[in-house]
PDB file of N, CA, C and O in Angstrom:
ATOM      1  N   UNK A   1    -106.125-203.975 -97.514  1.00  0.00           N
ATOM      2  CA  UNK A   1    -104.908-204.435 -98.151  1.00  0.00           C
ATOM      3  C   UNK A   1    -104.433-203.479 -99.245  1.00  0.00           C
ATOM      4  O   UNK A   1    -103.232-203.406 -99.503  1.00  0.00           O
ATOM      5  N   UNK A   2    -105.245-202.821 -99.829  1.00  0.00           N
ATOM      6  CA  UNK A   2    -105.044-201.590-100.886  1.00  0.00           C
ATOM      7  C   UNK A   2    -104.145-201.004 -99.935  1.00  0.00           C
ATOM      8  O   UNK A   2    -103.130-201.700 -99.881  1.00  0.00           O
ATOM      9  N   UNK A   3    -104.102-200.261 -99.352  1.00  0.00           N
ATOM     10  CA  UNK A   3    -103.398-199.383 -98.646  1.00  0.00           C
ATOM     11  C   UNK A   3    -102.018-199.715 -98.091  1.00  0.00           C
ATOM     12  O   UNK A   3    -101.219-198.815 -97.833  1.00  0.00           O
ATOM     13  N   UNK A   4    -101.673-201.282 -97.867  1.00  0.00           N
ATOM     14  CA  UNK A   4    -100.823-202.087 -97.753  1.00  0.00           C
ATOM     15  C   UNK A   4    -100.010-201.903 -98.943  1.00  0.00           C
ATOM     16  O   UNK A   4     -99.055-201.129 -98.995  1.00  0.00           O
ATOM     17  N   UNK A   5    -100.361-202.538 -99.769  1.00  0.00           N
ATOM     18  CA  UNK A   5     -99.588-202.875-101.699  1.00  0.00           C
ATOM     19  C   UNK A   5     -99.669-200.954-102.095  1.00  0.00           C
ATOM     20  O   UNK A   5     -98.948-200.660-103.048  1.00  0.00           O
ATOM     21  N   UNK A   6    -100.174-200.169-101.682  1.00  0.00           N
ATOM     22  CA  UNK A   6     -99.605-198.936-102.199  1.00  0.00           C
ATOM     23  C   UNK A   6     -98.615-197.775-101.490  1.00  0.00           C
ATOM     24  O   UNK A   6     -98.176-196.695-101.885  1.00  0.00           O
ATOM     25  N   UNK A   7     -98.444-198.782 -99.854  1.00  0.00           N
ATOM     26  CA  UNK A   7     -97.376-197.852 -99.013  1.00  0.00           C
ATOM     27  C   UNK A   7     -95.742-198.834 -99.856  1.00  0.00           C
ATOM     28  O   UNK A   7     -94.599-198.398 -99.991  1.00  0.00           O
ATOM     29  N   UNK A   8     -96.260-200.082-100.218  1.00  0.00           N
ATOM     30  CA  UNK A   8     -94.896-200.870-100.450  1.00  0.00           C
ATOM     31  C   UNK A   8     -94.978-200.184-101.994  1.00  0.00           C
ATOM     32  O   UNK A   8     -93.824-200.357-102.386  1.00  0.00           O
ATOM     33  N   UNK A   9     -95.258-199.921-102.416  1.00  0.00           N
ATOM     34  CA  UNK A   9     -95.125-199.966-104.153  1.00  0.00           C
ATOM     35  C   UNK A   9     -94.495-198.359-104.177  1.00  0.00           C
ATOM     36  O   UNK A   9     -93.638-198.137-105.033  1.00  0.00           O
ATOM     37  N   UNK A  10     -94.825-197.438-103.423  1.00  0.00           N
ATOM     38  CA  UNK A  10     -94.817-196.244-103.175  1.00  0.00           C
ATOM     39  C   UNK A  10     -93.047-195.635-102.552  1.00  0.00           C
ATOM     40  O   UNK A  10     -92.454-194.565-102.685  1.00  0.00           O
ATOM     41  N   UNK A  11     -92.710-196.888-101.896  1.00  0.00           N
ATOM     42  CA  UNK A  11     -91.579-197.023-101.055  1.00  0.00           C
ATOM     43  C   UNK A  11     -90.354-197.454-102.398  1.00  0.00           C
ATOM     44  O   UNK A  11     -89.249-196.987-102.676  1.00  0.00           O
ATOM     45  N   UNK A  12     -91.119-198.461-102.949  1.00  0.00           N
ATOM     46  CA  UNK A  12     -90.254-199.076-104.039  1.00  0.00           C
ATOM     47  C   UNK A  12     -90.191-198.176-105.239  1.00  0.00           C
ATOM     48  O   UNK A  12     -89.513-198.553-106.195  1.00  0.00           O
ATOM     49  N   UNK A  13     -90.629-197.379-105.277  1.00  0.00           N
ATOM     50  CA  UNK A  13     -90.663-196.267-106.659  1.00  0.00           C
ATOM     51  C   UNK A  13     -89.720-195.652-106.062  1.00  0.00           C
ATOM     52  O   UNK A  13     -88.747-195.402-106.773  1.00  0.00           O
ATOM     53  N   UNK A  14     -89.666-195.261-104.801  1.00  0.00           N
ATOM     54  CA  UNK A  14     -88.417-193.911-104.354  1.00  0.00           C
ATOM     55  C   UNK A  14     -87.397-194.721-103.683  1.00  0.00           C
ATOM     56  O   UNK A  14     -86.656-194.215-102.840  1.00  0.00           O
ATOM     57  N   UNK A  15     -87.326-195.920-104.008  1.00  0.00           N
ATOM     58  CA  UNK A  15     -86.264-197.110-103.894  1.00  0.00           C
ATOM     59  C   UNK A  15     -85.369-196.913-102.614  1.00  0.00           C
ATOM     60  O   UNK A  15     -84.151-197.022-102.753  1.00  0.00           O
ATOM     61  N   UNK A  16     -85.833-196.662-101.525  1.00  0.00           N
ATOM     62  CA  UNK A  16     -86.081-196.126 -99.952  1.00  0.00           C
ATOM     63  C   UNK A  16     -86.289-197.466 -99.450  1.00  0.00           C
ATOM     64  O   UNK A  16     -87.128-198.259 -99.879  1.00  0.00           O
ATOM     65  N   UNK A  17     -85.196-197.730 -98.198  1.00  0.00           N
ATOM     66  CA  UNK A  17     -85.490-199.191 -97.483  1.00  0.00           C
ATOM     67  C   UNK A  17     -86.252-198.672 -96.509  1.00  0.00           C
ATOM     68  O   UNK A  17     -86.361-197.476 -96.240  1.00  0.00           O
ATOM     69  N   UNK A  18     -86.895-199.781 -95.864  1.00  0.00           N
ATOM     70  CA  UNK A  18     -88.134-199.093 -94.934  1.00  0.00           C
ATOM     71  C   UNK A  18     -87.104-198.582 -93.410  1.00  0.00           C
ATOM     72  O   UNK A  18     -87.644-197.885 -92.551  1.00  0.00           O
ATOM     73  N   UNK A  19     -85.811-198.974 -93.274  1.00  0.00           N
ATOM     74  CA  UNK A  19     -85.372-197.853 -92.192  1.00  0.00           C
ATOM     75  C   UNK A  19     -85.498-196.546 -92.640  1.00  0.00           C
ATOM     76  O   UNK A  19     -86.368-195.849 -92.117  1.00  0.00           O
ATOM     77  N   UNK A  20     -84.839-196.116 -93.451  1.00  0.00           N
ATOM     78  CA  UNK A  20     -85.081-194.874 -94.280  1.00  0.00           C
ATOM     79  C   UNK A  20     -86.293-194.548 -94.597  1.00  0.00           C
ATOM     80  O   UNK A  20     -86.324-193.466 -95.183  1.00  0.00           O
ATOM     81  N   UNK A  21     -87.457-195.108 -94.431  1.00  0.00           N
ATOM     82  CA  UNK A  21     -88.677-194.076 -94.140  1.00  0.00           C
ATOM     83  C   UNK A  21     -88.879-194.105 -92.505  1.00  0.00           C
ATOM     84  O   UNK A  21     -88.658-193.040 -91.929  1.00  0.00           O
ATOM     85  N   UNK A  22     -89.157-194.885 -91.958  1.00  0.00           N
ATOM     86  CA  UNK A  22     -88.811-195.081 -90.540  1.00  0.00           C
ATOM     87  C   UNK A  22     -88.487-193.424 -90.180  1.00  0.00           C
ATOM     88  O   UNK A  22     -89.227-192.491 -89.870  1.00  0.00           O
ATOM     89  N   UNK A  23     -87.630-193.492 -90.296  1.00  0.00           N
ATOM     90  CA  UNK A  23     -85.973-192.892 -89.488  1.00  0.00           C
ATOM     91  C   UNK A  23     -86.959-191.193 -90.241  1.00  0.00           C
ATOM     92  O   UNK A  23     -87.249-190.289 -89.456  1.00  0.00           O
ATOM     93  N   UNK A  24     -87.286-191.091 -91.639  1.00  0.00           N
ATOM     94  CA  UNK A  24     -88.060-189.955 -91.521  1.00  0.00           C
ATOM     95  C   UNK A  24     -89.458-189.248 -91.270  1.00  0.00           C
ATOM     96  O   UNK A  24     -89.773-188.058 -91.304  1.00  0.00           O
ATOM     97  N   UNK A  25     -90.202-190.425 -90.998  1.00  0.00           N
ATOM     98  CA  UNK A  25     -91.659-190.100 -90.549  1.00  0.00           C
ATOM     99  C   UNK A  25     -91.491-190.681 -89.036  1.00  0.00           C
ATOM    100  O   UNK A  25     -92.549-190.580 -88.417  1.00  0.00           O
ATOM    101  N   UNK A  26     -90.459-191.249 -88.301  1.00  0.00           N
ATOM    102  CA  UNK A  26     -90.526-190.613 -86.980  1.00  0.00           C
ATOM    103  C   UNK A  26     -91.114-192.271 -86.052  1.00  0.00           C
ATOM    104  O   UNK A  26     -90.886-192.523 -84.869  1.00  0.00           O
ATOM    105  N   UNK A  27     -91.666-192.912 -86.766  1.00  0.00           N
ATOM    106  CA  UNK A  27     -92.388-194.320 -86.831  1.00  0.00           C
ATOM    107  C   UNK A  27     -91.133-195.572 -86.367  1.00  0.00           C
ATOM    108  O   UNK A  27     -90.045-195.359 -86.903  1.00  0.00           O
ATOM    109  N   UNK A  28     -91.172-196.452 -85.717  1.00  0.00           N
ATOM    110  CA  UNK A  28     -90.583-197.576 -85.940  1.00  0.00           C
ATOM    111  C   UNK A  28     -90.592-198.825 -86.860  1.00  0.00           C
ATOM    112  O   UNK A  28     -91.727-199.265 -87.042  1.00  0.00           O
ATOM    113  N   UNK A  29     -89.555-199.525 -87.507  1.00  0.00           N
ATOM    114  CA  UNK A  29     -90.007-200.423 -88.337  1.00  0.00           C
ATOM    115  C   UNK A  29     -91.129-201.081 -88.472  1.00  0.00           C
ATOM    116  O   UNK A  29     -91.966-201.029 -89.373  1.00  0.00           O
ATOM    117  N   UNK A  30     -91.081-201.795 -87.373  1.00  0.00           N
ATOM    118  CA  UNK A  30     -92.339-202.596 -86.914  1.00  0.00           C
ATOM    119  C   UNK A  30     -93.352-202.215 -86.937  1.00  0.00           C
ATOM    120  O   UNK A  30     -94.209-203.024 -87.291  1.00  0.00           O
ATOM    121  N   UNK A  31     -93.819-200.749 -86.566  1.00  0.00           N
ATOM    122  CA  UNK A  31     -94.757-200.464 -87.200  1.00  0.00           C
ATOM    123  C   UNK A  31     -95.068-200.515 -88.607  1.00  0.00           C
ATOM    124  O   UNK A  31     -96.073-200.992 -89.133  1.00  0.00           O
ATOM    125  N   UNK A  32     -93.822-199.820 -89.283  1.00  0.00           N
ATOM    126  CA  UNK A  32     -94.383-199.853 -90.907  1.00  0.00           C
ATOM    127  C   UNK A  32     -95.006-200.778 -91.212  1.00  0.00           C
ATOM    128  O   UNK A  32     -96.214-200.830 -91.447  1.00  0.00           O
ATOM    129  N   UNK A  33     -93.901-201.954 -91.248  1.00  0.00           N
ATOM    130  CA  UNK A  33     -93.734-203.261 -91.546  1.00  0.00           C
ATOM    131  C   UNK A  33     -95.150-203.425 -91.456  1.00  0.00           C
ATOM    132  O   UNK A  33     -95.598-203.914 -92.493  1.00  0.00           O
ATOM    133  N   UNK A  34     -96.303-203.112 -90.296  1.00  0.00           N
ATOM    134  CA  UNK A  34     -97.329-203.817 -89.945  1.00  0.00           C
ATOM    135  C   UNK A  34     -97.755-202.922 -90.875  1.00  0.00           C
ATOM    136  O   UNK A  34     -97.547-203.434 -91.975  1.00  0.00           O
ATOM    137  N   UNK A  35     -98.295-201.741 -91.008  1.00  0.00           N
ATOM    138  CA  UNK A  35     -98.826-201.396 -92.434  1.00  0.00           C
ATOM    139  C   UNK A  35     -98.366-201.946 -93.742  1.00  0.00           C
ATOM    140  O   UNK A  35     -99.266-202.067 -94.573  1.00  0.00           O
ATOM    141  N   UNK A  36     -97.190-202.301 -94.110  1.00  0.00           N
ATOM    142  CA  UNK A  36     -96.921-202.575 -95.047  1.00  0.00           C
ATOM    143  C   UNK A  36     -97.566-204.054 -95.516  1.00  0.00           C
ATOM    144  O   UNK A  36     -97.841-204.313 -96.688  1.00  0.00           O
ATOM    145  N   UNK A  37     -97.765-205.011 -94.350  1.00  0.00           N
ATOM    146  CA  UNK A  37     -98.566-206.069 -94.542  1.00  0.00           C
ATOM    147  C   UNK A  37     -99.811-206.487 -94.284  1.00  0.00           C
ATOM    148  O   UNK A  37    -100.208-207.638 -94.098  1.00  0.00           O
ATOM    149  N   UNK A  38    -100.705-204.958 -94.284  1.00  0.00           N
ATOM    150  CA  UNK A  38    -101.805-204.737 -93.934  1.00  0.00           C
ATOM    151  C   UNK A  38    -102.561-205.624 -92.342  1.00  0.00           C
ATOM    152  O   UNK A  38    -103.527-206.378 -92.226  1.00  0.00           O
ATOM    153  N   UNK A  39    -101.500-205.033 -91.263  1.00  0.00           N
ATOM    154  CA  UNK A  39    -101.824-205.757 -90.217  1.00  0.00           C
ATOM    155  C   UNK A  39    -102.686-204.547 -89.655  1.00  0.00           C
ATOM    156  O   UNK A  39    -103.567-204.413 -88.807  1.00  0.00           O
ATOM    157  N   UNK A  40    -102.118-203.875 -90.390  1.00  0.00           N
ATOM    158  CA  UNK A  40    -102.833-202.294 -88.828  1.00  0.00           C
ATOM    159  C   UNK A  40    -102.988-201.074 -90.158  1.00  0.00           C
ATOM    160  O   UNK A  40    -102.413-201.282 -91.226  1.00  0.00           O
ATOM    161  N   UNK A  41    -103.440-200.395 -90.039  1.00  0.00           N
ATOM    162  CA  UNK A  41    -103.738-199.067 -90.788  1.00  0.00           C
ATOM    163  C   UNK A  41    -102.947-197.301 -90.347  1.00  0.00           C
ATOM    164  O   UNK A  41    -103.339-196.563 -89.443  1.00  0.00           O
ATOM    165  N   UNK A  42    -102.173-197.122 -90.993  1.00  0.00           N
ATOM    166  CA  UNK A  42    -101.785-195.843 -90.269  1.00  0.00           C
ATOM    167  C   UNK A  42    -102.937-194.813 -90.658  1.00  0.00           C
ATOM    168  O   UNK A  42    -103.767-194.716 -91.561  1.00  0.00           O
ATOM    169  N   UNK A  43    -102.443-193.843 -89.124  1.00  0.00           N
ATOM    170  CA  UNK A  43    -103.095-192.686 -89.366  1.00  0.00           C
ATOM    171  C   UNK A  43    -103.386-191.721 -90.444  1.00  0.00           C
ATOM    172  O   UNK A  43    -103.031-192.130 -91.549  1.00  0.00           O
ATOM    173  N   UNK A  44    -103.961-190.493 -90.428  1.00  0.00           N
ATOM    174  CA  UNK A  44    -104.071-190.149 -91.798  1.00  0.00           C
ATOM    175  C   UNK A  44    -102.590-189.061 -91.456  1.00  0.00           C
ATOM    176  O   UNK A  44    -102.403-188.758 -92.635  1.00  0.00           O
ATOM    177  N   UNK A  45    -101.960-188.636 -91.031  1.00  0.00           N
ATOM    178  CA  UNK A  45    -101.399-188.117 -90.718  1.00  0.00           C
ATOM    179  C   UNK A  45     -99.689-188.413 -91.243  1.00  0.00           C
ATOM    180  O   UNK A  45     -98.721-187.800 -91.693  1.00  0.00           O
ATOM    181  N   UNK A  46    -100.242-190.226 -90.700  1.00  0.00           N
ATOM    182  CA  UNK A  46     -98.788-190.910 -91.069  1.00  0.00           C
ATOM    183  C   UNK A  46     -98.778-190.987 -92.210  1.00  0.00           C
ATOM    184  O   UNK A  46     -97.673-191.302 -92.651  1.00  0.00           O
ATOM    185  N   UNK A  47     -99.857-190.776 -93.238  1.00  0.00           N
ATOM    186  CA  UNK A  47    -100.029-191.583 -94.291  1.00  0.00           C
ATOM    187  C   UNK A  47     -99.386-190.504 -94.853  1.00  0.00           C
ATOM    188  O   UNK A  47     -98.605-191.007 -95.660  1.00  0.00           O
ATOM    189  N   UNK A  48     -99.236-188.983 -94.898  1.00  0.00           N
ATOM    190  CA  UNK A  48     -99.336-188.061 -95.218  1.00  0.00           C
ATOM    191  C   UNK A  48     -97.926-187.990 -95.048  1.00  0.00           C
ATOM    192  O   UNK A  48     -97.389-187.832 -96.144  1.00  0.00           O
ATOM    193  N   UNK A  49     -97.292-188.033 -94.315  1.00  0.00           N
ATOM    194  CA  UNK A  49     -95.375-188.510 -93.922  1.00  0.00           C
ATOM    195  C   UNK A  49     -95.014-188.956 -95.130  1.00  0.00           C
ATOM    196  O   UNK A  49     -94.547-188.395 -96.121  1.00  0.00           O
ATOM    197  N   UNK A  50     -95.476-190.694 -94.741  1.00  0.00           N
ATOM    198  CA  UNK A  50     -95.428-191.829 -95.528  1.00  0.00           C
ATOM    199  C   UNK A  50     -95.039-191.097 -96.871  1.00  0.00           C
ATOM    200  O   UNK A  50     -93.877-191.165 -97.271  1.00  0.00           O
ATOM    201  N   UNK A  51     -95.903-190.468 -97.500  1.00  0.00           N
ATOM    202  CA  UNK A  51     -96.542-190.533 -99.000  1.00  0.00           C
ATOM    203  C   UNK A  51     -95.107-188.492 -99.312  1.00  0.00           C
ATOM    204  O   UNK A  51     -94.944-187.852-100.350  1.00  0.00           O
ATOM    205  N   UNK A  52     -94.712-188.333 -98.409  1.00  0.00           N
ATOM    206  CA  UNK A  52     -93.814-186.964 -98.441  1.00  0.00           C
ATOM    207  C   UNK A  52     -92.689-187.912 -98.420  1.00  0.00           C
ATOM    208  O   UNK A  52     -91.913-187.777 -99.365  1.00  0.00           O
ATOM    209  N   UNK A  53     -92.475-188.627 -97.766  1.00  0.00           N
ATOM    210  CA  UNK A  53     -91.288-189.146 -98.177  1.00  0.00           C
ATOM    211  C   UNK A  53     -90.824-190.091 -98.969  1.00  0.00           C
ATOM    212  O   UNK A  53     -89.707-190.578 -99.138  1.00  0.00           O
ATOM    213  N   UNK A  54     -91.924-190.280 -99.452  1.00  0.00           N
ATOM    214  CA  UNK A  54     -91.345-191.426-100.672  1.00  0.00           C
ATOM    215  C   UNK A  54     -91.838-190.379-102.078  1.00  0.00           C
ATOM    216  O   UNK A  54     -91.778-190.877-103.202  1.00  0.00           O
ATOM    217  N   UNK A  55     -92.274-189.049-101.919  1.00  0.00           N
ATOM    218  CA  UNK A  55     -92.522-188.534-103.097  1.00  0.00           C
ATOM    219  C   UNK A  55     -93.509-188.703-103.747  1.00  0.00           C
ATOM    220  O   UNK A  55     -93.571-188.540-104.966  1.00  0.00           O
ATOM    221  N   UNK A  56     -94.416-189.053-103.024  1.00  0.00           N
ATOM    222  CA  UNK A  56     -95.955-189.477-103.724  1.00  0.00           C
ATOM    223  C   UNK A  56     -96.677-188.251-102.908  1.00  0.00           C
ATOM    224  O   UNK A  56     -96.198-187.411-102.147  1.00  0.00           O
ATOM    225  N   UNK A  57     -98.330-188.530-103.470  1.00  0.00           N
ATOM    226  CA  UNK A  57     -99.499-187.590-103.727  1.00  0.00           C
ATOM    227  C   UNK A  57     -99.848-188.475-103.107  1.00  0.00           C
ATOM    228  O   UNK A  57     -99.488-189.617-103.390  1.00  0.00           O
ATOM    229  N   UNK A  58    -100.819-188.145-101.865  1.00  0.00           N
ATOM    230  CA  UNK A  58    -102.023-188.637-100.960  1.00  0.00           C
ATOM    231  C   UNK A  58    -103.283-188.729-101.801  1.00  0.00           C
ATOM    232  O   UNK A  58    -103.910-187.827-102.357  1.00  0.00           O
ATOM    233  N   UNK A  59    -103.471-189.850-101.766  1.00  0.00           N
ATOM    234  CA  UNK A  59    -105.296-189.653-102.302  1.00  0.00           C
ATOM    235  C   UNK A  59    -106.360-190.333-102.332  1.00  0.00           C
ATOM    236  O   UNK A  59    -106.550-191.258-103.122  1.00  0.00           O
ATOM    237  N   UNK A  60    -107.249-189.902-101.382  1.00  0.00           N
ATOM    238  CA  UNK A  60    -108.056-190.584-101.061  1.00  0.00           C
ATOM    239  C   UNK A  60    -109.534-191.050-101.893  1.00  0.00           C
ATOM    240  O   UNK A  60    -110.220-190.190-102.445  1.00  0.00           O
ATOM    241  N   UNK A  61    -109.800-192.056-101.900  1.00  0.00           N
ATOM    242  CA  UNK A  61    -111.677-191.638-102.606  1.00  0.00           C
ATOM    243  C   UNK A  61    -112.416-192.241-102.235  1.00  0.00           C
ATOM    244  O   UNK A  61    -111.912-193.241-101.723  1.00  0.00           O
ATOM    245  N   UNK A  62    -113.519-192.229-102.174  1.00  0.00           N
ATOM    246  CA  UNK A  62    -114.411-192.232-101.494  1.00  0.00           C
ATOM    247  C   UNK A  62    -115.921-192.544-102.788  1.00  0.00           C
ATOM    248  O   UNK A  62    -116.274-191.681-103.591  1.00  0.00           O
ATOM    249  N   UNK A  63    -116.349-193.453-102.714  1.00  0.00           N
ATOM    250  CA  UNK A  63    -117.218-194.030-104.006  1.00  0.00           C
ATOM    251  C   UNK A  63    -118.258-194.337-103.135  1.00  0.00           C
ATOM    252  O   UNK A  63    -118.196-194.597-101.933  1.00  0.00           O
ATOM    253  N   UNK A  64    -119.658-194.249-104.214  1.00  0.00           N
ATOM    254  CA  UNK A  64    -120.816-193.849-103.564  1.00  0.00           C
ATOM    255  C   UNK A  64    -120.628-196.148-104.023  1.00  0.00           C
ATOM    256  O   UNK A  64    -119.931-196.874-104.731  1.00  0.00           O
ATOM    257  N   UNK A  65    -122.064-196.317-102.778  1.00  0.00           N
ATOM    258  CA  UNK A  65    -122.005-197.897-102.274  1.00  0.00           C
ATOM    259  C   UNK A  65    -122.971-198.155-103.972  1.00  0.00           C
ATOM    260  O   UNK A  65    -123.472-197.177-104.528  1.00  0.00           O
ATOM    261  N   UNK A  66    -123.067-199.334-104.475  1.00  0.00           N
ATOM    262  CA  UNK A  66    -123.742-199.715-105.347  1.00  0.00           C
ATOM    263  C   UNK A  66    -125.073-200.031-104.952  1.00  0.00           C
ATOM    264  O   UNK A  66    -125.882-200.443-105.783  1.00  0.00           O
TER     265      UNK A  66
END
């Protein structure tokens, strides 16, 4: 769900309706949409679109298990 609340929050900073990312990472709504409500996970690839067109920095981390 992290990844969900930071493609929407990410979208809403570059105040971009989700046709307008759509329409530039190549994706259909419905797909977003399903990332956006953490139904499905995009690729790392898309994420990498995603995160160019709304003007954000990709970043991943990776934390050692407790």
């Amino acid at each position: 769900m992290m990844i969900a609340f930071a493609l929407c929050d990410a979208r809403r900073r570059a105040n971009l309706r989700r046709a307008e990312v759509t329409s530039q990472i190549g994706v259909s709504e419905t797909m977003v949409g399903r990332w956006e409500r953490g139904v499905s996970v995009p690729s790392l690839v898309s994420l990498r679109r995603y995160a160019e067109v709304t003007g954000s920095r990709l970043q991943i981390d990776l934390v050692t298990k407790a």
